[in-house]
CHARMM internal coordinates of N, CA and C (Angstrom, degrees):
IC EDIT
DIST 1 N 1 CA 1.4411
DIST 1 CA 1 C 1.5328
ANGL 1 N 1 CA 1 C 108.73
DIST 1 C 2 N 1.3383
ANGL 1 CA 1 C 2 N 119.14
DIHE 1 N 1 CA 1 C 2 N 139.52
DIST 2 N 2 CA 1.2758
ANGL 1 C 2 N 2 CA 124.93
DIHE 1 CA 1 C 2 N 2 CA 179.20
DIST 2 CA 2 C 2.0861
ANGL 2 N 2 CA 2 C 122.92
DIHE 1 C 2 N 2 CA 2 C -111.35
DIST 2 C 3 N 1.4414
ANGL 2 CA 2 C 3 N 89.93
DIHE 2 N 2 CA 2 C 3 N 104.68
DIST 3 N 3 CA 1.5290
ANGL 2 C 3 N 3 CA 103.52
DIHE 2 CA 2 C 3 N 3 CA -172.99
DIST 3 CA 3 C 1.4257
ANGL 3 N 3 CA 3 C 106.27
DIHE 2 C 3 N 3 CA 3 C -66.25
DIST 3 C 4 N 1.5803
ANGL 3 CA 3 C 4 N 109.05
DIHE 3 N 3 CA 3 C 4 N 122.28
DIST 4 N 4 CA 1.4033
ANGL 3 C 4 N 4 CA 119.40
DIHE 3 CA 3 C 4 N 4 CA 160.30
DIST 4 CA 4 C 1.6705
ANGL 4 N 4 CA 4 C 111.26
DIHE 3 C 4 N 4 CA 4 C -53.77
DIST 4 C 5 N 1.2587
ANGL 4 CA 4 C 5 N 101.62
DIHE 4 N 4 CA 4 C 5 N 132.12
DIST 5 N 5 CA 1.6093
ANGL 4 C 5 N 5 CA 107.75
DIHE 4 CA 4 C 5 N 5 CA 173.79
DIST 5 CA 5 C 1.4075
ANGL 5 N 5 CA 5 C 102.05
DIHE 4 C 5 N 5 CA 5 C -84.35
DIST 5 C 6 N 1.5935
ANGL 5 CA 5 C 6 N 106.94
DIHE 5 N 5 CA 5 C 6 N 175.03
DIST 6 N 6 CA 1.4717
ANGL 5 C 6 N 6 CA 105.43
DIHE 5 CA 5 C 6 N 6 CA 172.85
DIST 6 CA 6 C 1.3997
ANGL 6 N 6 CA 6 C 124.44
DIHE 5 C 6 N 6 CA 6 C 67.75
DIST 6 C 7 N 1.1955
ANGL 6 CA 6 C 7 N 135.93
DIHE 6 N 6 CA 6 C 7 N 14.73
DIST 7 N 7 CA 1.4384
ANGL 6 C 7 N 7 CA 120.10
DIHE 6 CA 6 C 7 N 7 CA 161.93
DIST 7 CA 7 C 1.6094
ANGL 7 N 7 CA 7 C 131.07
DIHE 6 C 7 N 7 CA 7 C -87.12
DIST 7 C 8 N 0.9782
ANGL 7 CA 7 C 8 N 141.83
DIHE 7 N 7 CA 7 C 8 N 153.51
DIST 8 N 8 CA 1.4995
ANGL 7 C 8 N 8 CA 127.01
DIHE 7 CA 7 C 8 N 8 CA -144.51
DIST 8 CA 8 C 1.4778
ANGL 8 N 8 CA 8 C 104.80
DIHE 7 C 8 N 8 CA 8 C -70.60
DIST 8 C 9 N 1.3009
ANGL 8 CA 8 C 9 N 122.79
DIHE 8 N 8 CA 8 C 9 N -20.10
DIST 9 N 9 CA 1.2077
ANGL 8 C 9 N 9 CA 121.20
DIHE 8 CA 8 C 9 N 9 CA -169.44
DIST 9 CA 9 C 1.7898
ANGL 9 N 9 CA 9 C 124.21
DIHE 8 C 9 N 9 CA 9 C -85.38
DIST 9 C 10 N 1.4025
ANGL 9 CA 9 C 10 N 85.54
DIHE 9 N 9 CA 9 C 10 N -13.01
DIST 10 N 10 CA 1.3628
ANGL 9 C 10 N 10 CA 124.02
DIHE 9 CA 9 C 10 N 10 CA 169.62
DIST 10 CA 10 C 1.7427
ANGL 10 N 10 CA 10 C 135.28
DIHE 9 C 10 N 10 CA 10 C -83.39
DIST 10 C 11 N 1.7144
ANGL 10 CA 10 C 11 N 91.19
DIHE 10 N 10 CA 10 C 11 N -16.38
DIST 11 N 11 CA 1.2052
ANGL 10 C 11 N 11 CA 87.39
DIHE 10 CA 10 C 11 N 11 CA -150.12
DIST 11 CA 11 C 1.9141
ANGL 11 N 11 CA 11 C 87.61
DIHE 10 C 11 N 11 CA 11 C -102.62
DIST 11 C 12 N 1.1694
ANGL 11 CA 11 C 12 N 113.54
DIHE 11 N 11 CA 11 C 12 N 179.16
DIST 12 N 12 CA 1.6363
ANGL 11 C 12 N 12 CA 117.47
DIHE 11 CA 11 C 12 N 12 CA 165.40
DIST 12 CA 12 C 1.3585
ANGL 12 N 12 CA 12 C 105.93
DIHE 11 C 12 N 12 CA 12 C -71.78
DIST 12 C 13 N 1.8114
ANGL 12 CA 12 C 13 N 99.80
DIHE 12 N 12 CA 12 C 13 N 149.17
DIST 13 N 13 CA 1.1341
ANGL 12 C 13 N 13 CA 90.94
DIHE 12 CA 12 C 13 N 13 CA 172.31
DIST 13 CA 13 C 1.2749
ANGL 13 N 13 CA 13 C 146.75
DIHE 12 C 13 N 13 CA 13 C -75.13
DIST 13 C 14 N 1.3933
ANGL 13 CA 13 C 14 N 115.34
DIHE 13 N 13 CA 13 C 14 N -24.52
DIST 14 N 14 CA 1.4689
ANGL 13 C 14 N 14 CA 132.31
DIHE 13 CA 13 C 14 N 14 CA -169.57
DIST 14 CA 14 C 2.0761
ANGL 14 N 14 CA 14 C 91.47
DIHE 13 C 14 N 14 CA 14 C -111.75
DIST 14 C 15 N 1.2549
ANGL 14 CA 14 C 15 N 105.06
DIHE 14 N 14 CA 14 C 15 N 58.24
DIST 15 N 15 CA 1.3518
ANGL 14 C 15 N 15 CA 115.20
DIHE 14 CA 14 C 15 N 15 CA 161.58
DIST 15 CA 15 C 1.3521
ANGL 15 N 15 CA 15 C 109.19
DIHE 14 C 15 N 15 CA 15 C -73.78
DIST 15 C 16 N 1.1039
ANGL 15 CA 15 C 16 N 122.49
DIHE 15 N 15 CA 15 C 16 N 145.60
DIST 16 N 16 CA 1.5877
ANGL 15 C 16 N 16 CA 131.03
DIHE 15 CA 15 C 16 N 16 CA 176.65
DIST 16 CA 16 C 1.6212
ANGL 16 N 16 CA 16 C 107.20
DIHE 15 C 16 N 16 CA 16 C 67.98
DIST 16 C 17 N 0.9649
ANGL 16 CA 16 C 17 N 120.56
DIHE 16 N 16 CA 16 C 17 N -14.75
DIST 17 N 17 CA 1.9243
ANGL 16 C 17 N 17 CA 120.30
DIHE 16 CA 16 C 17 N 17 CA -164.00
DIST 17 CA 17 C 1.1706
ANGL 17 N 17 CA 17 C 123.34
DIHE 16 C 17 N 17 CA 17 C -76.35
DIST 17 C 18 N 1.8118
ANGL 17 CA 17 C 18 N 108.76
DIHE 17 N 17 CA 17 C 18 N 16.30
DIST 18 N 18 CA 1.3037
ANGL 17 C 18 N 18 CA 111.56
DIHE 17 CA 17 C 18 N 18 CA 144.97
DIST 18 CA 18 C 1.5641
ANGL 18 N 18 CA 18 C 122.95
DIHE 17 C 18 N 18 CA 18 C -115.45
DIST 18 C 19 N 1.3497
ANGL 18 CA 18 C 19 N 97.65
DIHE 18 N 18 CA 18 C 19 N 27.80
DIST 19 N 19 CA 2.0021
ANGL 18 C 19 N 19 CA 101.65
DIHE 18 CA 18 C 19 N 19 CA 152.82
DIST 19 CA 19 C 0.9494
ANGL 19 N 19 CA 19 C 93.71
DIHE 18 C 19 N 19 CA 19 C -87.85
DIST 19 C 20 N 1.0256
ANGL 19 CA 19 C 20 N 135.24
DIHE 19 N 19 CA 19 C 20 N -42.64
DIST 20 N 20 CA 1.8626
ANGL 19 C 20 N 20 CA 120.41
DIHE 19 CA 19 C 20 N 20 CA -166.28
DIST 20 CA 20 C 1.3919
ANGL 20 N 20 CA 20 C 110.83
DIHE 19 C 20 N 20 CA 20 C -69.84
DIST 20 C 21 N 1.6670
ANGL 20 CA 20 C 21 N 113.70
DIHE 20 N 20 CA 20 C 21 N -66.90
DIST 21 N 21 CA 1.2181
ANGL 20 C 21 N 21 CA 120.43
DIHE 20 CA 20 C 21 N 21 CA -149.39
DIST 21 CA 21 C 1.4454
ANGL 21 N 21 CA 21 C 84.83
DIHE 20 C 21 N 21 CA 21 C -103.87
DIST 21 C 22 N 1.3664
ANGL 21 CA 21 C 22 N 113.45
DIHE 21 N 21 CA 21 C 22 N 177.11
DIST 22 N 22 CA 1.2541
ANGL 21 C 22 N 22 CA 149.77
DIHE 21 CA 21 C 22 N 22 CA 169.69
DIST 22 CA 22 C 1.5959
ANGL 22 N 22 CA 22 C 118.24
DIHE 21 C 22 N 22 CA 22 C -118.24
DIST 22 C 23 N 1.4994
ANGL 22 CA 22 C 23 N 131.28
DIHE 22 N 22 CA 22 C 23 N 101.72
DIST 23 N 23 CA 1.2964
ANGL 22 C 23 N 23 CA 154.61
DIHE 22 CA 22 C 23 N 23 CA 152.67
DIST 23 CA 23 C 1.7188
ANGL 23 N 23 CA 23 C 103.73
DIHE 22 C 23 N 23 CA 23 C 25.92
DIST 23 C 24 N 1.5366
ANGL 23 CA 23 C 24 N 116.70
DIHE 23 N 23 CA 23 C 24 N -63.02
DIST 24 N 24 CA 1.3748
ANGL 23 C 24 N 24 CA 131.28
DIHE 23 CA 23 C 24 N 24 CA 171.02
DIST 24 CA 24 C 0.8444
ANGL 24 N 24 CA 24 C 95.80
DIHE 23 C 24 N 24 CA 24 C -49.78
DIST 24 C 25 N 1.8149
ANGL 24 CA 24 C 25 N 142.91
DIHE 24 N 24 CA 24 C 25 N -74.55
DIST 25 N 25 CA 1.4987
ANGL 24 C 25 N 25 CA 140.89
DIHE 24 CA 24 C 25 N 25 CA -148.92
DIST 25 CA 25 C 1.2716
ANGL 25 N 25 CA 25 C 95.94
DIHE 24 C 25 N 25 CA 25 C -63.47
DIST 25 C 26 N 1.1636
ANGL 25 CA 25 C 26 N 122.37
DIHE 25 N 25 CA 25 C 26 N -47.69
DIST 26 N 26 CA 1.9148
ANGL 25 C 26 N 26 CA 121.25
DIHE 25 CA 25 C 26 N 26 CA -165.88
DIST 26 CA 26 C 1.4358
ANGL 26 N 26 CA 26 C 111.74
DIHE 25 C 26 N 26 CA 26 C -50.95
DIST 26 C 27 N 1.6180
ANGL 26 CA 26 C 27 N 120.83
DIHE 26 N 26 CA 26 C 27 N -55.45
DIST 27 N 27 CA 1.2339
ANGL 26 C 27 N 27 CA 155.15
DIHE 26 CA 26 C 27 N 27 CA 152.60
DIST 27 CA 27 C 1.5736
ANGL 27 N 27 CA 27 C 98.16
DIHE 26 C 27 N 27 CA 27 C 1.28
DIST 27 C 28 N 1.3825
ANGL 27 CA 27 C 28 N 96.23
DIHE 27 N 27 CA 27 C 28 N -93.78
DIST 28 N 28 CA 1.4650
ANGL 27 C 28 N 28 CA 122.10
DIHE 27 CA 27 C 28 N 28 CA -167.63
DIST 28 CA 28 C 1.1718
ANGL 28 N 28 CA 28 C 111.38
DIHE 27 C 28 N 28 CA 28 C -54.18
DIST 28 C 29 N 1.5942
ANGL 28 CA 28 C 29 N 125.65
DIHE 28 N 28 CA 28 C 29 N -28.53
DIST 29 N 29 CA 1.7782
ANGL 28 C 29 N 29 CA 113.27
DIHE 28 CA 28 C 29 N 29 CA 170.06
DIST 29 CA 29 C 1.2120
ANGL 29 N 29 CA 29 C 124.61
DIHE 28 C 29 N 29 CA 29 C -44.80
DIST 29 C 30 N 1.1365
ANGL 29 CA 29 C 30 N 152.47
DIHE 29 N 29 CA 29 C 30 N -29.04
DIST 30 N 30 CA 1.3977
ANGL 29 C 30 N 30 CA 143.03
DIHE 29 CA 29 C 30 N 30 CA 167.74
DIST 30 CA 30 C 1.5663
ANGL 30 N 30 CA 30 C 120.10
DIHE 29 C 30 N 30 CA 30 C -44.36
DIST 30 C 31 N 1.4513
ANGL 30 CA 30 C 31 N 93.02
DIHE 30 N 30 CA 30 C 31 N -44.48
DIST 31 N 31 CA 1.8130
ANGL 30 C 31 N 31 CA 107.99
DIHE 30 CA 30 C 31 N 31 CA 166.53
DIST 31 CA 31 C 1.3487
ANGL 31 N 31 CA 31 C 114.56
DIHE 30 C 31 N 31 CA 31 C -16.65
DIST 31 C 32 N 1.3720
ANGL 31 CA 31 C 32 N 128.42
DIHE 31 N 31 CA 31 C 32 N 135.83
DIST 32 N 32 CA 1.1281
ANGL 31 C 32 N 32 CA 129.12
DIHE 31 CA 31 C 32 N 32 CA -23.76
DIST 32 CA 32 C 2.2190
ANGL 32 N 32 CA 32 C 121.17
DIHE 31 C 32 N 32 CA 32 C -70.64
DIST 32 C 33 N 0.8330
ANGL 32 CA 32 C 33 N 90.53
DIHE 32 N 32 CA 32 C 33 N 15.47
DIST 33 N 33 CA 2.0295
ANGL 32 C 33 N 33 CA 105.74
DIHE 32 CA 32 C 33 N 33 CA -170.66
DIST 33 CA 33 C 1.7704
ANGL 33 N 33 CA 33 C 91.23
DIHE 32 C 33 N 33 CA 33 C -68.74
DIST 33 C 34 N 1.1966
ANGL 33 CA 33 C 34 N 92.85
DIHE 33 N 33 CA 33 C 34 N 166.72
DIST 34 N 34 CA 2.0905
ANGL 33 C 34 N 34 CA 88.68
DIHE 33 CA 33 C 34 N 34 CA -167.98
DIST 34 CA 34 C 1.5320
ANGL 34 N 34 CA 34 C 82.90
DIHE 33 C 34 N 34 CA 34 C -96.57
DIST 34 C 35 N 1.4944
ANGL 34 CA 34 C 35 N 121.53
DIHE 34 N 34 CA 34 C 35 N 171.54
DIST 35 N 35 CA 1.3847
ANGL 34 C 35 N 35 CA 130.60
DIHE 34 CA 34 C 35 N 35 CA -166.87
DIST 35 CA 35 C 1.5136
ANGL 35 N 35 CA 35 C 89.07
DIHE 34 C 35 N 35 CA 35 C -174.07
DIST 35 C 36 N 1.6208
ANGL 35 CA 35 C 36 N 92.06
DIHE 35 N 35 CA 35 C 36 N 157.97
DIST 36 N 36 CA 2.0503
ANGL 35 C 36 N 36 CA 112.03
DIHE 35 CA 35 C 36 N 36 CA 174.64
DIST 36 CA 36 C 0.6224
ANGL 36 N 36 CA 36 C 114.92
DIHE 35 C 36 N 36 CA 36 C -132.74
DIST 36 C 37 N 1.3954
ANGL 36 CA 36 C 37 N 144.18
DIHE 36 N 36 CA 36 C 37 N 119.49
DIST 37 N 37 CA 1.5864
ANGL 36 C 37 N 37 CA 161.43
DIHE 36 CA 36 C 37 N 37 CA -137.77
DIST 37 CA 37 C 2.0781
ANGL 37 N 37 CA 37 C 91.98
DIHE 36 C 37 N 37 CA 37 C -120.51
DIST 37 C 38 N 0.9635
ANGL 37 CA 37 C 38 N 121.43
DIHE 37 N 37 CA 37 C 38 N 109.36
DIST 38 N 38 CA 1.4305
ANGL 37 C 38 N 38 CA 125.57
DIHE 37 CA 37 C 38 N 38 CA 170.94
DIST 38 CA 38 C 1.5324
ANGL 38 N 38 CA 38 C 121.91
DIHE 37 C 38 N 38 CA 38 C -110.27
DIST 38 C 39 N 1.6051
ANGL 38 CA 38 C 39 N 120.12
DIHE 38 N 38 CA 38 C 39 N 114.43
DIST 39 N 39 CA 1.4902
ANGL 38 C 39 N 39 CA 128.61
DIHE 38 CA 38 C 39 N 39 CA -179.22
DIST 39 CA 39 C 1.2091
ANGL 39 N 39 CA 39 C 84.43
DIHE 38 C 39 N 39 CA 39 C 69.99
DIST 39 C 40 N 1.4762
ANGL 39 CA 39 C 40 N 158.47
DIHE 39 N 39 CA 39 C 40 N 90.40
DIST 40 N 40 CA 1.3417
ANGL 39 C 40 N 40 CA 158.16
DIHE 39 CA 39 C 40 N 40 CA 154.62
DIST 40 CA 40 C 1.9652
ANGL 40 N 40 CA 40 C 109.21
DIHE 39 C 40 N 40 CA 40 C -127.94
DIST 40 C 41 N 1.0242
ANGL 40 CA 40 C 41 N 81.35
DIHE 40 N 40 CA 40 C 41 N 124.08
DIST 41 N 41 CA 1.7838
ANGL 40 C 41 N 41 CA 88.34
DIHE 40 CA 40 C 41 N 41 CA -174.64
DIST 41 CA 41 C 1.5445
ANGL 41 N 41 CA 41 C 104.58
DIHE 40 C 41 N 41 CA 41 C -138.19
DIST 41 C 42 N 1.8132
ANGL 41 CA 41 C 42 N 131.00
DIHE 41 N 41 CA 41 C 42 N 176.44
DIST 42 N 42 CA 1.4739
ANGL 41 C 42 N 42 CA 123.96
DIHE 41 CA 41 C 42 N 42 CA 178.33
DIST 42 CA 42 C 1.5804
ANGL 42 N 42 CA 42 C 107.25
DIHE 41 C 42 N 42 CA 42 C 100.46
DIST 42 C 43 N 1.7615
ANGL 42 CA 42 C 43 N 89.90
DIHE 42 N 42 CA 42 C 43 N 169.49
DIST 43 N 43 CA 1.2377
ANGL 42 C 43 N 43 CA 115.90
DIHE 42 CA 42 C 43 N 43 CA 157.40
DIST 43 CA 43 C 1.4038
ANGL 43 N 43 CA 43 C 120.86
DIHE 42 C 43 N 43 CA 43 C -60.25
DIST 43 C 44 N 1.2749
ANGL 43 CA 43 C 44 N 127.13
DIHE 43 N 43 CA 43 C 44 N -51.81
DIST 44 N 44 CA 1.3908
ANGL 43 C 44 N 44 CA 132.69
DIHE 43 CA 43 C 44 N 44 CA 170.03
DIST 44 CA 44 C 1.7280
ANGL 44 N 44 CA 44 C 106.97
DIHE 43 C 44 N 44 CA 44 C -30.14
DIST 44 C 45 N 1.6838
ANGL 44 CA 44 C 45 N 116.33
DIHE 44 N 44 CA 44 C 45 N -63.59
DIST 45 N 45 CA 1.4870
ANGL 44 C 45 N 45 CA 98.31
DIHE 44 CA 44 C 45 N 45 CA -178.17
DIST 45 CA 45 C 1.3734
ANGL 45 N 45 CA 45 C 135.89
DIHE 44 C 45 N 45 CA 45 C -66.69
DIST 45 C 46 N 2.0578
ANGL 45 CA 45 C 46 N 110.64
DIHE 45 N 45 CA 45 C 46 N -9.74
DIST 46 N 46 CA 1.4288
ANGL 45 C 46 N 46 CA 103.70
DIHE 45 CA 45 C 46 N 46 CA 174.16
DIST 46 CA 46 C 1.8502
ANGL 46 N 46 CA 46 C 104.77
DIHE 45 C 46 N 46 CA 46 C -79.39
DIST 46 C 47 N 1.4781
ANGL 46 CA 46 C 47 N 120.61
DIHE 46 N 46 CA 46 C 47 N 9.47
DIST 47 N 47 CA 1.5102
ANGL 46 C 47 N 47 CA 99.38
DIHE 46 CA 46 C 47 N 47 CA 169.58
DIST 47 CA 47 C 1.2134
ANGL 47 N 47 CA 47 C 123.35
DIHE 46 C 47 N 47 CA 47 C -110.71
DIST 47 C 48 N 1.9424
ANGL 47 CA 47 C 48 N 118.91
DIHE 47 N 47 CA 47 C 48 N -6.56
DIST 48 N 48 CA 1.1886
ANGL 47 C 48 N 48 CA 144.27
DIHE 47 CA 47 C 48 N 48 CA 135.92
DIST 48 CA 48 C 1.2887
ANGL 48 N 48 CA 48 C 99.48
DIHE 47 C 48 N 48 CA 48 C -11.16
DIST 48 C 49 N 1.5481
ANGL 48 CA 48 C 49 N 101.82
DIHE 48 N 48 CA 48 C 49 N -90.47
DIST 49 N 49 CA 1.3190
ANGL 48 C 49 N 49 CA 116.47
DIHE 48 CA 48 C 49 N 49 CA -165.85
DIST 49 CA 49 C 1.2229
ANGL 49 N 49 CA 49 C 130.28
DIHE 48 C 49 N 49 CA 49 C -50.50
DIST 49 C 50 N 1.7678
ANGL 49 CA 49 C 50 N 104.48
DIHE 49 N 49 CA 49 C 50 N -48.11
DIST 50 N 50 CA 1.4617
ANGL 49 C 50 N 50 CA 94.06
DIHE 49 CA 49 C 50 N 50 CA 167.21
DIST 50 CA 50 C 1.6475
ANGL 50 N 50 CA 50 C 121.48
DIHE 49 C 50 N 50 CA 50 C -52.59
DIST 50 C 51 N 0.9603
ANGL 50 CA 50 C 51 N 135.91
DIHE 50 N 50 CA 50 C 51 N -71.99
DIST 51 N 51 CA 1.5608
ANGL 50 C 51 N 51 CA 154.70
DIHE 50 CA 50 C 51 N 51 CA 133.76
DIST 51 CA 51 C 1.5024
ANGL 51 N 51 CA 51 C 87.42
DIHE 50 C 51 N 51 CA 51 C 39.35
DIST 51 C 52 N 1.7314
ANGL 51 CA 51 C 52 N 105.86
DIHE 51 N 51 CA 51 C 52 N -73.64
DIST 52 N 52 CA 1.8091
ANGL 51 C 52 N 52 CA 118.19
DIHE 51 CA 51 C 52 N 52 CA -172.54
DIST 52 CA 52 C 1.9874
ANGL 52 N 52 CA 52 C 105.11
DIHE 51 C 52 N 52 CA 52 C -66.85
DIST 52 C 53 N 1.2289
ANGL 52 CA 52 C 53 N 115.37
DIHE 52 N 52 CA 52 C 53 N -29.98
DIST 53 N 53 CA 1.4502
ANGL 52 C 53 N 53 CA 92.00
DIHE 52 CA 52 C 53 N 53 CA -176.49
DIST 53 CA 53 C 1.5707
ANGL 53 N 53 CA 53 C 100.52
DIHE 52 C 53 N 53 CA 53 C -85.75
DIST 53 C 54 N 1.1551
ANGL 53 CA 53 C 54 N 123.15
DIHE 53 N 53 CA 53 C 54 N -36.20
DIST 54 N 54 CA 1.3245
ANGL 53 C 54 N 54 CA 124.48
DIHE 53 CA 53 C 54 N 54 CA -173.66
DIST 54 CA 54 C 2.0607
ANGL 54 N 54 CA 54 C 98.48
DIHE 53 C 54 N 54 CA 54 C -48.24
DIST 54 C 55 N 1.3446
ANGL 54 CA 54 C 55 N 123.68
DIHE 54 N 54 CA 54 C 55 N -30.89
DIST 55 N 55 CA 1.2921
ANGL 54 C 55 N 55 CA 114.23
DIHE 54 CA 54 C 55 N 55 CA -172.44
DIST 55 CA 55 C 1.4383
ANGL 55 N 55 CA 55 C 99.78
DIHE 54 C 55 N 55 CA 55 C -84.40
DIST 55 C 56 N 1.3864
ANGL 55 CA 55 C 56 N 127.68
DIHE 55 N 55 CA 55 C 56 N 0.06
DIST 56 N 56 CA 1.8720
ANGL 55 C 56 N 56 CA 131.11
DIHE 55 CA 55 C 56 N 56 CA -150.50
DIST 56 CA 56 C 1.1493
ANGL 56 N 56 CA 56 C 109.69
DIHE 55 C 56 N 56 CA 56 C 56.28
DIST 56 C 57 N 1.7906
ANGL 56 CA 56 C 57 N 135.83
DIHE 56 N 56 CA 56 C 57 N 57.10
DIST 57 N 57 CA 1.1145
ANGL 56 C 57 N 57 CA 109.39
DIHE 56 CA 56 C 57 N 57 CA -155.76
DIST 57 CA 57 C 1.8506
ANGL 57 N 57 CA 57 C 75.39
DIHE 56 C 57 N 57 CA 57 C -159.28
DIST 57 C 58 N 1.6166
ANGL 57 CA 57 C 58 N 127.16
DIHE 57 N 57 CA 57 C 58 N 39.87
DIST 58 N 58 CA 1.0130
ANGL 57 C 58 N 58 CA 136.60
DIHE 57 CA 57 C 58 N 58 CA -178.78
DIST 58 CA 58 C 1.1797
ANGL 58 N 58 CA 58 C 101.43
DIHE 57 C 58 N 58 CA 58 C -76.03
DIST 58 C 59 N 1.1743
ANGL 58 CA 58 C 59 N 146.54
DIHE 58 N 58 CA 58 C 59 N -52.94
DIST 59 N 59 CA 2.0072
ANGL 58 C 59 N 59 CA 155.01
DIHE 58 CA 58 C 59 N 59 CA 175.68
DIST 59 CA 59 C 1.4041
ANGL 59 N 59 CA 59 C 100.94
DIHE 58 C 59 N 59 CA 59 C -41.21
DIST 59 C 60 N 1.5020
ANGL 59 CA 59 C 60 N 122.52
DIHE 59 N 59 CA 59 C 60 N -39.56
DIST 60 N 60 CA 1.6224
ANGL 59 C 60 N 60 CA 124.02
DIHE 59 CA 59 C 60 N 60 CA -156.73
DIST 60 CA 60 C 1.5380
ANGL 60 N 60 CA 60 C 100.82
DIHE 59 C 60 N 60 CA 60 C -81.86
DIST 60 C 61 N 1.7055
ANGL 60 CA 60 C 61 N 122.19
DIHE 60 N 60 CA 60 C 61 N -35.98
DIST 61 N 61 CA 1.0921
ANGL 60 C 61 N 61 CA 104.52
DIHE 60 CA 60 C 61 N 61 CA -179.77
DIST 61 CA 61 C 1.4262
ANGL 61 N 61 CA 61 C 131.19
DIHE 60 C 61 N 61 CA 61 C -97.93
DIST 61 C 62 N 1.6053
ANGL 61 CA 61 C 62 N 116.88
DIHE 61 N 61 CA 61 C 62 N 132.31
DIST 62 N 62 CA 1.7491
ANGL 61 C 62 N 62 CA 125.93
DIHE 61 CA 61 C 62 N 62 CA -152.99
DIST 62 CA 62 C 1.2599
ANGL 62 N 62 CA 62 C 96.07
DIHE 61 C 62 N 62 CA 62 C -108.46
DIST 62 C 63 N 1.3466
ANGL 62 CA 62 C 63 N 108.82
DIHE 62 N 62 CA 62 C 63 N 137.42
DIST 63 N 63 CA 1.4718
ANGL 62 C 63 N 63 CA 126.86
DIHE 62 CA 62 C 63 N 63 CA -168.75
DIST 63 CA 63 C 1.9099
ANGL 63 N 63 CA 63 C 99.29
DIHE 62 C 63 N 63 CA 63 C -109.18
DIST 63 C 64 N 1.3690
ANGL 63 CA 63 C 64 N 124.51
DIHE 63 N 63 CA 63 C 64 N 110.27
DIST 64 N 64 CA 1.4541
ANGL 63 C 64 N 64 CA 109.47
DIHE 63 CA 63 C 64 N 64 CA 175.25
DIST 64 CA 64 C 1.6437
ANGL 64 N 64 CA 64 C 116.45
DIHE 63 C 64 N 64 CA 64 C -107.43
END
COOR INIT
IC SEED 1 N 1 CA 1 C
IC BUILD
């Protein structure tokens, strides 16, 4: 029997959710909750960060 691919129940959830968002924005949602950034280097983490102080929540995020 041959399974149709692609049906929603099937599919990932955050399919497509980088037309919308951008990698940084995704990142930073946890903000203000503490989080650990592992092997992370770039531009991407100075908007992380901002993201986390903008919530007051600059202490919570750990850089390893």
């Amino acid at each position: 029997m041959n399974r149709q691919a692609g049906k929603l129940a099937e599919s990932p959830p955050f399919l497509n959710v980088l037309r919308v968002f951008d990698v940084p924005d995704i990142l930073g949602q946890p903000a203000p909750r503490p989080f650990l950034f592992r092997d992370v280097e770039g531009s991407d983490l100075l908007k992380v960060t901002q993201i986390y102080e903008s919530a007051q929540a600059g202490g919570k995020l750990r850089l390893d």
